[in-house]
Every structure is written in C-alpha cells, then in structure tokens.
C-alpha positions as CSV (number, residue, x, y, z in Angstrom):
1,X,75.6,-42.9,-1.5
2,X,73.1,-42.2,1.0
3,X,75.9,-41.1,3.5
4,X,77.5,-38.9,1.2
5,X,73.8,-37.3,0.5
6,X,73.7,-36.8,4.1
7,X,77.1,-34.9,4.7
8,X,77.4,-33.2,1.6
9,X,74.3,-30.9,3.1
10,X,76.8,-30.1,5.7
11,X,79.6,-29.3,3.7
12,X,78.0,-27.5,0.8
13,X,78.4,-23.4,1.3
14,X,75.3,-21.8,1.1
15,X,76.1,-18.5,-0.8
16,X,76.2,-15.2,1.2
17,X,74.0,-13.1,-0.8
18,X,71.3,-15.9,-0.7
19,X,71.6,-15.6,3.3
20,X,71.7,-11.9,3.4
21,X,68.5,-11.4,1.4
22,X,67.3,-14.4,3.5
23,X,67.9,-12.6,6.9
24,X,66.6,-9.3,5.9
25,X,63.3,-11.4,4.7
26,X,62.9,-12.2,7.8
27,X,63.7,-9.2,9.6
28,X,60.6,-7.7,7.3
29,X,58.1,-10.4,8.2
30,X,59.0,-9.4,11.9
31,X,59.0,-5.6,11.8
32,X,55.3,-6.3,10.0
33,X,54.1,-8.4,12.4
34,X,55.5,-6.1,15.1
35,X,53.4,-3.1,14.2
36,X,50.2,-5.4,13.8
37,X,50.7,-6.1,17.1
38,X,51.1,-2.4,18.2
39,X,48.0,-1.9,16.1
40,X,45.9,-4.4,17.6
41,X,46.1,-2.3,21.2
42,X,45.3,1.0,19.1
43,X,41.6,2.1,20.6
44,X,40.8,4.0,17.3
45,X,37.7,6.4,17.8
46,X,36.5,5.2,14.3
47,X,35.4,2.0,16.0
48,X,32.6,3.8,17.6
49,X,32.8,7.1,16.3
50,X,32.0,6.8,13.1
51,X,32.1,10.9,11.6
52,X,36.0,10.9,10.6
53,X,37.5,13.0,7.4
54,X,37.0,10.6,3.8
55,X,40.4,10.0,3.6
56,X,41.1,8.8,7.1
57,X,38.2,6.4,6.9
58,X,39.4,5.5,4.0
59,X,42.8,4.3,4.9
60,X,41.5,3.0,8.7
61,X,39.0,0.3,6.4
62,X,42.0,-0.5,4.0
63,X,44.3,-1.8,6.6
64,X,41.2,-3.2,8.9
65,X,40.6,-5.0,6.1
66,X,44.2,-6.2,5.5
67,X,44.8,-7.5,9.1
68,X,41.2,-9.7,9.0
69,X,42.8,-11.4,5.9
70,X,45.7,-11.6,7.4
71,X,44.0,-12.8,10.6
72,X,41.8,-15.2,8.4
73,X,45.2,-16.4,7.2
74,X,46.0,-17.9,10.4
75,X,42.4,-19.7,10.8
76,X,43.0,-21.5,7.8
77,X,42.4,-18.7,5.1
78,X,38.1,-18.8,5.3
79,X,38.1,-15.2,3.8
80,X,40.7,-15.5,1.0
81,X,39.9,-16.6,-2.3
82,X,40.5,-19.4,-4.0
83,X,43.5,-17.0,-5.7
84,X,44.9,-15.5,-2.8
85,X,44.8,-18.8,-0.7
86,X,46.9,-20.6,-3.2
87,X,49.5,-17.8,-3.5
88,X,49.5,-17.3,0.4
89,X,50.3,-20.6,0.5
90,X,52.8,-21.1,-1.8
91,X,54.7,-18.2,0.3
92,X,54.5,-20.1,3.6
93,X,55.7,-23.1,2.1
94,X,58.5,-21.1,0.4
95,X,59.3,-19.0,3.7
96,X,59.3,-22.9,5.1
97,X,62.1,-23.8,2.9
98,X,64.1,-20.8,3.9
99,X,63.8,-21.7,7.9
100,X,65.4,-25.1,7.3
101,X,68.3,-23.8,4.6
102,X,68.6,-21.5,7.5
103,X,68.7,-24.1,10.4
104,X,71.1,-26.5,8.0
105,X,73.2,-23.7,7.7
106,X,73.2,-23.1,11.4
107,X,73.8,-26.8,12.0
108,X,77.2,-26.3,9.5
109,X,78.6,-23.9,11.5
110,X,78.0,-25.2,14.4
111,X,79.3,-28.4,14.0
112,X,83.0,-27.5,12.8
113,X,86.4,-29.4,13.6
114,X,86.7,-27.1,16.6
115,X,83.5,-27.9,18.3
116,X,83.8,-31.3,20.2
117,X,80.0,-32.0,20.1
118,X,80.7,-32.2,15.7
119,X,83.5,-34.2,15.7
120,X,81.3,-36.7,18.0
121,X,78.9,-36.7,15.5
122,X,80.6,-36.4,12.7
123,X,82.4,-40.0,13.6
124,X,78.8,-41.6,15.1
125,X,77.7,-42.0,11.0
126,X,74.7,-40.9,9.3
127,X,72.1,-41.8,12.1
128,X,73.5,-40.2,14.7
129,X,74.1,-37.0,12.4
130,X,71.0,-36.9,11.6
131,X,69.4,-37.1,15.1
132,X,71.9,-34.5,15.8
133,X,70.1,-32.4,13.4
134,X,67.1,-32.8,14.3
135,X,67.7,-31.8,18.4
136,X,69.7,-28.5,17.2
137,X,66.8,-27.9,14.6
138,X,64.4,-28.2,17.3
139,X,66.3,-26.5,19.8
140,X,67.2,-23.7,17.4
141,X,63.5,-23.3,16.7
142,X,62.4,-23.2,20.2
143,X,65.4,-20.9,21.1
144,X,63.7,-18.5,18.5
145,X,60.1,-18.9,19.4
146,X,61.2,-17.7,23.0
147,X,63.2,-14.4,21.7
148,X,60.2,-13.4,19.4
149,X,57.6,-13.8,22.1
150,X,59.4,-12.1,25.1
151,X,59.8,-9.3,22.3
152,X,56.3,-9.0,21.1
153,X,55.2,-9.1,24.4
154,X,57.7,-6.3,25.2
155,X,56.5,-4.1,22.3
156,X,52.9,-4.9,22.7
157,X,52.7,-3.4,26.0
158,X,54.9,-0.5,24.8
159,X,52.4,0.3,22.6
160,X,49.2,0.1,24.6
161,X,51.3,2.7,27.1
162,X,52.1,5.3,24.0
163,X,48.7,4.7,21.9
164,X,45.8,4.5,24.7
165,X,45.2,4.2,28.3
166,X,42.3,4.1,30.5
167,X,41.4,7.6,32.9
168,X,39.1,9.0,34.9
169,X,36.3,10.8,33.1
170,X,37.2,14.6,32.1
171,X,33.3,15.7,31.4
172,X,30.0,14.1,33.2
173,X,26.9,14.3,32.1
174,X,25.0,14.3,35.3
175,X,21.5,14.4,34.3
176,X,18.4,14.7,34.4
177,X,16.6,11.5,34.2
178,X,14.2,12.0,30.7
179,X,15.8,15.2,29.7
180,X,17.2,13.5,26.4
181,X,20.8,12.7,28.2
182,X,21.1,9.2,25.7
183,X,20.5,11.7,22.7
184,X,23.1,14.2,24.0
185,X,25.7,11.2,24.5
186,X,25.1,9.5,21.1
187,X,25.8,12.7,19.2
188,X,28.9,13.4,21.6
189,X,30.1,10.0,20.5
190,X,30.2,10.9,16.9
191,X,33.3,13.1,17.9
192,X,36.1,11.7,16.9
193,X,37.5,13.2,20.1
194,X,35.1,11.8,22.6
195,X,35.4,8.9,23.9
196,X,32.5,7.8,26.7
197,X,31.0,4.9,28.2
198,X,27.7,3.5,26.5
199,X,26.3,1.8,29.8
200,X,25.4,4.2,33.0
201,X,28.7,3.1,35.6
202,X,26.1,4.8,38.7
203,X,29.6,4.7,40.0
204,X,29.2,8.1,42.5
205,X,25.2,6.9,43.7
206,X,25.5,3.1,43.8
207,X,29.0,1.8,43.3
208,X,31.0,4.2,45.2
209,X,32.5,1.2,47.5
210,X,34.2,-0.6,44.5
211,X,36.6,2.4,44.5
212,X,38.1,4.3,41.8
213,X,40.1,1.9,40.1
214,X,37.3,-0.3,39.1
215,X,35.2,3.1,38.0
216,X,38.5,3.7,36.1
217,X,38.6,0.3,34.7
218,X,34.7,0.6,33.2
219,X,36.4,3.8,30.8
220,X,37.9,3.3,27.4
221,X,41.1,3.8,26.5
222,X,42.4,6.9,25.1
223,X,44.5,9.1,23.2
224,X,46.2,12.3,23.9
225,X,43.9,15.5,23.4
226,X,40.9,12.7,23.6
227,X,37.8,13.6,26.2
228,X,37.0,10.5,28.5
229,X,33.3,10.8,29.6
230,X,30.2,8.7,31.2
231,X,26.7,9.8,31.9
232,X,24.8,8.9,34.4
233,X,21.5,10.9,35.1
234,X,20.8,10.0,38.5
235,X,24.0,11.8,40.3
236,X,22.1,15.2,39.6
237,X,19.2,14.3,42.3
238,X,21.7,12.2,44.5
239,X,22.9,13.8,48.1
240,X,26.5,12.7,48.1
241,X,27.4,12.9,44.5
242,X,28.5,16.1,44.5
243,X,31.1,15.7,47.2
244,X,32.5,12.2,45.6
245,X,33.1,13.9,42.3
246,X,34.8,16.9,43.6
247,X,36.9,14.5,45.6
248,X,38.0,12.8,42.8
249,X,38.3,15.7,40.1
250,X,37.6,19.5,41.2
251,X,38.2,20.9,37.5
252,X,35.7,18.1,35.9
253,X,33.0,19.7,33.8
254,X,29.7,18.5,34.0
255,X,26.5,19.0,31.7
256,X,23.1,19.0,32.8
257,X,20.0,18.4,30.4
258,X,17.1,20.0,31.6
259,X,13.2,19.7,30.1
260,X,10.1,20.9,31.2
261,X,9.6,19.6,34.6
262,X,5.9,18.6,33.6
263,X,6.5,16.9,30.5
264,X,9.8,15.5,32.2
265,X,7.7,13.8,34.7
266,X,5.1,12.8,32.3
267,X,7.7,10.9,30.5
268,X,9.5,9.4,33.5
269,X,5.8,8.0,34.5
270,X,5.5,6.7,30.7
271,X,8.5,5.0,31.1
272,X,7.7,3.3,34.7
273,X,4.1,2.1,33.1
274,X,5.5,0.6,30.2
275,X,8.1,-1.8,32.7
276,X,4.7,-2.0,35.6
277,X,1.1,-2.1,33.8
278,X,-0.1,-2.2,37.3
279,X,1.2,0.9,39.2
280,X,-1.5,3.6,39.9
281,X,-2.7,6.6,36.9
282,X,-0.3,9.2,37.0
283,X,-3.3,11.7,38.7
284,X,-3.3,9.2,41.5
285,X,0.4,9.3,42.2
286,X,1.0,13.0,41.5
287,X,-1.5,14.2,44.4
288,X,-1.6,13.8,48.3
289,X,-4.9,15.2,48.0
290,X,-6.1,15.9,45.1
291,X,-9.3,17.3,46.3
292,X,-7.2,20.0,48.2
293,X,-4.5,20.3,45.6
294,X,-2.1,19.2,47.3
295,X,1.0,18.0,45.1
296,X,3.3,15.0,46.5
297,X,6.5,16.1,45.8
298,X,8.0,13.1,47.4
299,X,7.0,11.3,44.6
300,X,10.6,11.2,42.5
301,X,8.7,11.8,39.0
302,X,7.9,14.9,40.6
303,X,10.6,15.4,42.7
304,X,13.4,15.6,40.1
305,X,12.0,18.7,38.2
306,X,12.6,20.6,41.0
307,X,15.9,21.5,39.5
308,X,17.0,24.9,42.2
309,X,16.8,22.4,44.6
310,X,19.2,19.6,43.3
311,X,20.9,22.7,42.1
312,X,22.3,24.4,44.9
313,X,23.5,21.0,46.2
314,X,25.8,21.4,43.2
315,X,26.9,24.7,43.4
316,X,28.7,24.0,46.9
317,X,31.1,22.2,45.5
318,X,31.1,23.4,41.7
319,X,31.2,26.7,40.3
320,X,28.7,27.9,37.1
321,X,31.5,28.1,34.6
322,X,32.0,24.0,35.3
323,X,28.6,23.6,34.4
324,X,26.8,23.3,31.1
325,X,22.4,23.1,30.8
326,X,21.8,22.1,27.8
327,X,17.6,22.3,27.0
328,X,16.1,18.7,26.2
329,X,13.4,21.0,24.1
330,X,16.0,22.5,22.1
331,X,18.1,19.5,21.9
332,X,14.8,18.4,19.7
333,X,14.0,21.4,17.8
334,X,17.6,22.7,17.0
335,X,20.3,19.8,18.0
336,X,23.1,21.0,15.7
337,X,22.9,24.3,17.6
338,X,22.8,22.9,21.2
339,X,25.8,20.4,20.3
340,X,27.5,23.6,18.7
341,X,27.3,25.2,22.7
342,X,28.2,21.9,24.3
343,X,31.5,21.2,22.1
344,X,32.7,24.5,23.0
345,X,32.2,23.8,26.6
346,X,34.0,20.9,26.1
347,X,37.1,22.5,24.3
348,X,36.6,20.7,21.3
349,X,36.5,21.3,17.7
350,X,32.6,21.8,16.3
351,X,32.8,18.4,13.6
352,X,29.3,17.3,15.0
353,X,27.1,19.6,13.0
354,X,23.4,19.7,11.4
355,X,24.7,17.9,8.5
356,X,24.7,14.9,11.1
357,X,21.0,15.0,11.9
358,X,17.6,14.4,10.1
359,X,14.5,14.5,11.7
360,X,12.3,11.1,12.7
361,X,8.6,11.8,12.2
362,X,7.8,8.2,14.2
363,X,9.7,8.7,16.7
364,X,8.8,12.9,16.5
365,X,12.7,13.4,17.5
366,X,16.0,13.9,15.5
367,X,18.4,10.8,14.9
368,X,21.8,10.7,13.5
369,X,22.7,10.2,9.6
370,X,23.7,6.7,8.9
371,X,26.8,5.9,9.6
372,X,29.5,5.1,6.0
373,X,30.2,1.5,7.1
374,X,26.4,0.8,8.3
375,X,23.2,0.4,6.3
376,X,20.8,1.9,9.2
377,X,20.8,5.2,10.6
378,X,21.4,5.4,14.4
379,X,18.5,6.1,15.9
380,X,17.6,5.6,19.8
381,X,15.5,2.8,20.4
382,X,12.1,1.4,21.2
383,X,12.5,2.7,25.0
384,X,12.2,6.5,23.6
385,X,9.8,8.2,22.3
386,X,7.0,6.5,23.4
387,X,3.7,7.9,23.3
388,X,2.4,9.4,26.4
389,X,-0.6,8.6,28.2
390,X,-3.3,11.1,28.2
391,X,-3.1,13.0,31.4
392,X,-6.0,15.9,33.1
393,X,-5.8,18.7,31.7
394,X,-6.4,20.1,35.1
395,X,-3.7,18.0,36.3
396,X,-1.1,19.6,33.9
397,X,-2.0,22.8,35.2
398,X,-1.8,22.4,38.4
399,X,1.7,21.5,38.0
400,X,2.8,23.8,36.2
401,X,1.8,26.2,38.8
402,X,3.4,23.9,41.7
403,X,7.2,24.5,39.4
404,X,6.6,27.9,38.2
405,X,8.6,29.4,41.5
406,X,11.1,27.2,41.5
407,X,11.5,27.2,37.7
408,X,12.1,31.0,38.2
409,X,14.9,30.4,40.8
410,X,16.8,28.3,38.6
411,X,16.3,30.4,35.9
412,X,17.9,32.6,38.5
413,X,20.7,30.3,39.4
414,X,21.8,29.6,35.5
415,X,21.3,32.8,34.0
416,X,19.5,31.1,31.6
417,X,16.0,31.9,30.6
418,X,14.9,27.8,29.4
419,X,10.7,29.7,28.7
420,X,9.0,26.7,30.3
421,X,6.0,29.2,30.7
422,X,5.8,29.8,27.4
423,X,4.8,25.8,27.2
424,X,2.0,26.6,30.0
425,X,0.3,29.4,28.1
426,X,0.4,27.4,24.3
427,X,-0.7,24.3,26.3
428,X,-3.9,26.4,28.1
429,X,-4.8,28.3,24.8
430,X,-4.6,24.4,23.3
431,X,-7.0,23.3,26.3
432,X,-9.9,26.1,25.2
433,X,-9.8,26.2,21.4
C-alpha cells in the first residue's frame, strides 16, 4: 500500500488549469517583490524634505507603511496583528503547498520512461524514489534561489542607475561663518527639489587631498531636475577655495549669507566662549591697543566681516551673476521673502513660502512649521541663538567705524545696499536715550 501511495504521486496528472494559475501566482509574487526592491534604492526627497503636495504624502506613507509590514513579515510578523499574522500565515503555508505540487510535478516529468536516471529509480523501490525526490527537490530549489537572486541583483542595480545617483554639488553655500547659513540650508531642504548634505564636507579648505570622488561619495543621491548641494561657511574666507571649485565646476552657483560684520563677530565670539570659558573678553581680543584704537584685524572674529576683501578673491574666478548674498538680518525679519530671491537663483519653483515659518520668541528667530509626520517643529538647536554677552558700548562703535569703508566697497561690489549703518545710528541713539 505504502508503495502504491508513493508512485501514485508520480503518476497522478496534476490538472493544467491548476498549474497555469499556479505559475502566474508566482510570477505576481515576483514582479511584487521586484519593484520593492527597485523601491528600496528610491532616495525619495520626502525622507528629509518633508513639504510635498497632500496627496503625494499621502500615497508615499501608504506604501511606506505597507513595505515595513511587509518587512516585519519577514522578522517574524512583530507589527502585524494578531489578525493579519494569522492570515499572512496561512498564505505562506498555502503558497508552501503550491512549491511542492510544483516540484512533484517537476519530479513527474522529469522522471519519464525516456529518461534513464527514472527508470533507475523507478526499479530501485520506494526508498530509493523517494531519496530521488528529495535531491531533485533540493536541487530544483536551489536551481531557483540562484535565478531569482542573480535577477534581483540585476534589477536592483538597474534601478538605483534610473531612480538616483550621487553628483557633485550644483549650488554651495559658501558662507559666512554666523550669518544664519544652517537657517538658509534647513529651509532649502524643505524643497522637495533640494537635496544637500546636513554635515559641513570642508571638502575645498580641509579635505581637498581625499579627492573628488570621496567629496562625491559624502552627497545624496538624486533625481533628475533635483539640486545637489552642501554648505560649508568657511570656503568664503579660505585662499584656495575659489580656484578648487572653479576647477571642479565653473557654472556652480554659490550663495553667500552676509550679517552685520559687528554683530557677526559678536556672535562668532559668543559661540567660541560658550565651547572655552577661559579665552580673553571679547574687548581684550578685538584691540591691539586699545588705548590707541587700534583694531586687530588678524583676529578671524574680526577678520571675516571684512567681506570686499574675501570678496574679490571670489570674483577672479566667479562672475556676479553666479553669486547670490542673501542678508542674515532679513533672513530673520522677512525669511519667506529672502527664500523667494534664493529659489529663483536656484531655478526652482517657490514651494518654500511664509506659510512654512512662525516666529520663535525664545530663541528671537523664525523656525519651520512642524513637519505632517512629526509632533515638533524644526527648530535650530541649543548652539543658536544664544544670548550675547554684554560688550562696550565704545567698543561697538569703534568697529563699526573700522567696517564702515569696507562695508561701502562691498556694497560697491554687490550692487546691493545690505544698510548696515542704519544699525550704527539706531544702536548710538539706543546708547544716549
């Protein structure tokens, strides 16, 4: 009886409509799991860019939220319930069943009267049949798991290649150090067509030697029509950035965010106290000889306002219209209006608008709206805004007369009028009321 079991599995015709729907099952199952493959190499702005149309974000968190179950599936269904876990396994079990009909079948045909190999174990008896079975099953199986691997891994990399790649940076912001350059970036990043570093690379003034690919390699990926930016502030005052840029991209654009060179170097020596306690007052530092009035300029909280100078290092490579300045004071006062100026720099659509700000009354800057998926607005952190430390009133003064000529000369250079004076006077008629 048990012989007759064994060979009648063999023997039996399994009926062709039965394997048809069978085969295209599986055909399905593939095709699905193909395209989650594709999607997992998609580099979706949403992922950091949070400002997208309702109905894309919409149907982005549907399926996001369909491939973590499905993902949760695999590491032994910790996000189904109890429902969903009994019915998704009830489908394995039944796509199971199917494999072996399938291999059974496969065994059948392979083992006809014509084949040698199944006469042989057609005459060995049950036991060798059956371990006959069982290395063709096996076989079969691994035969398969090698053909769908070598194509996934085919069609994943086909899909990074058409969906995202990594490139050079199109746009730079460039500086200056304290002008609001982490505010600019943050709201840049809401643009669903910006995609930028969050970390400074200090690729062109500290890790030029690693070479492009490895500045290449720090970029995300990105779609076509997509912006691929960084920011690092420091290039603006460096010697040899300007020459290493061009080199590597002569139709880059580049944005500069300019502040008051007094309150810029106020909060550069804010921001230096809060890291070293122990580092001189900021009178001290600012003054060869304070008696005489003699500024130190060498001093880099100093030296960096002087923007002409930094300036015409620029312009020797660069021309104006590659250039953007956007003002850290209006950045504050009006930021929907200054990122309105910077998208169309950039080419870009205006989607980041004052809808996408509110004002912070601790921190005395603006922050972005919350985003949809997140319960806390994104607001810089504890390193900005921090309260300065009371400087001289004579002090201030004196500075502002020390960058008042070469404030003028890079008002000269721009063609931009940033009123920096205007700052002076309201801070002097402050000083006597």
């Amino acid at each position: 009886m048990a012989f007759w079991s064994s060979t009648s599995v063999f023997t039996s015709k399994v009926p062709r409509k039965i394997l048809f729907m069978f085969t295209l099952s599986l055909s399905v199952t593939y095709l699905f799991y193909s395209l989650m493959s594709c999607y997992n190499s998609l580099q979706f702005p949403l992922q950091e860019n949070y400002v997208y149309q309702g109905r894309l974000v919409t149907e982005e968190t549907t399926f996001v939220t369909l491939r973590e179950k499905l993902y949760s599936a695999s590491q032994g269904f910790t996000e189904f319930t109890e429902a969903e876990r009994t019915t998704a396994v009830t489908v394995l079990r039944e796509h199971a069943a199917e494999a072996e009909q399938r291999t059974v079948e496969w065994i059948r045909t392979q083992a006809s009267p014509t084949r040698p190999a199944a006469a042989a174990a057609a005459g060995a008896g049950a036991g060798a049949a059956a371990a006959a079975a069982a290395g063709l099953h096996a076989s079969g199986l691994e035969r398969e798991r090698q053909e769908f691997s070598t194509t996934d891994s085919e069609l994943r990399v086909n899909c990074t290649s058409d969906y995202g790649e990594k490139k050079l940076p199109q746009a730079i912001i460039i500086g200056v150090k304290k002008g609001g350059t982490r505010a600019l970036l943050e709201a840049l990043r809401v643009h669903p067509d910006v995609r930028a570093v969050g970390n400074e690379p200090h690729f062109f003034d500290r890790n030029y030697e690693k070479g492009l690919d490895w500045y290449r390699d720090l970029m995300p990926s990105t779609l076509e029509g997509q912006i691929t930016m960084e920011k690092t502030p420091s290039y603006f005052v460096t010697n040899h950035a300007p020459k290493r840029i061009h080199s590597m991209a002569r139709d880059i654009k580049l944005i500069i965010v300019v502040r008051n060179p007094v309150t810029r170097a106020i909060s550069d020596y804010t921001q230096t106290l809060s890291k070293k306690p122990e580092i001189p007052t900021f009178e001290v530092l600012a003054f060869k000889n304070r008696t005489l009035g003699l500024i130190d300029a060498s001093w880099s909280a100093l030296r960096i306002g002087i923007y002409a100078l930094h300036l015409e290092s620029w312009m020797q490579y660069f021309p104006l219209s590659q250039m953007h300045f956007v003002s850290g004071e209006r950045l504050i006062v009006d930021p929907a209006g200054e990122m309105a100026k910077v998208q169309d720099f950039l080419g870009l659509k205006r989607i980041v608008t004052d809808k996408h700000f509110y004002f912070n009354k601790t921190k005395g800057f603006p922050c972005l709206k919350k985003p949809e998926d997140s319960s806390t607005p994104r607001c810089l952190g504890k390193s900005k805004g921090r309260t300065h430390p009371k400087i001289d009133p004579d002090v201030i003064r004196r500075l502002h007369k020390f960058y008042k000529p070469f404030n003028m000369m890079f008002y000269q250079m721009t063609g931009q009028n940033f009123e920096w004076e205007l700052e002076e006077d309201s801070e002097t008629r402050s000083s006597q009321d």
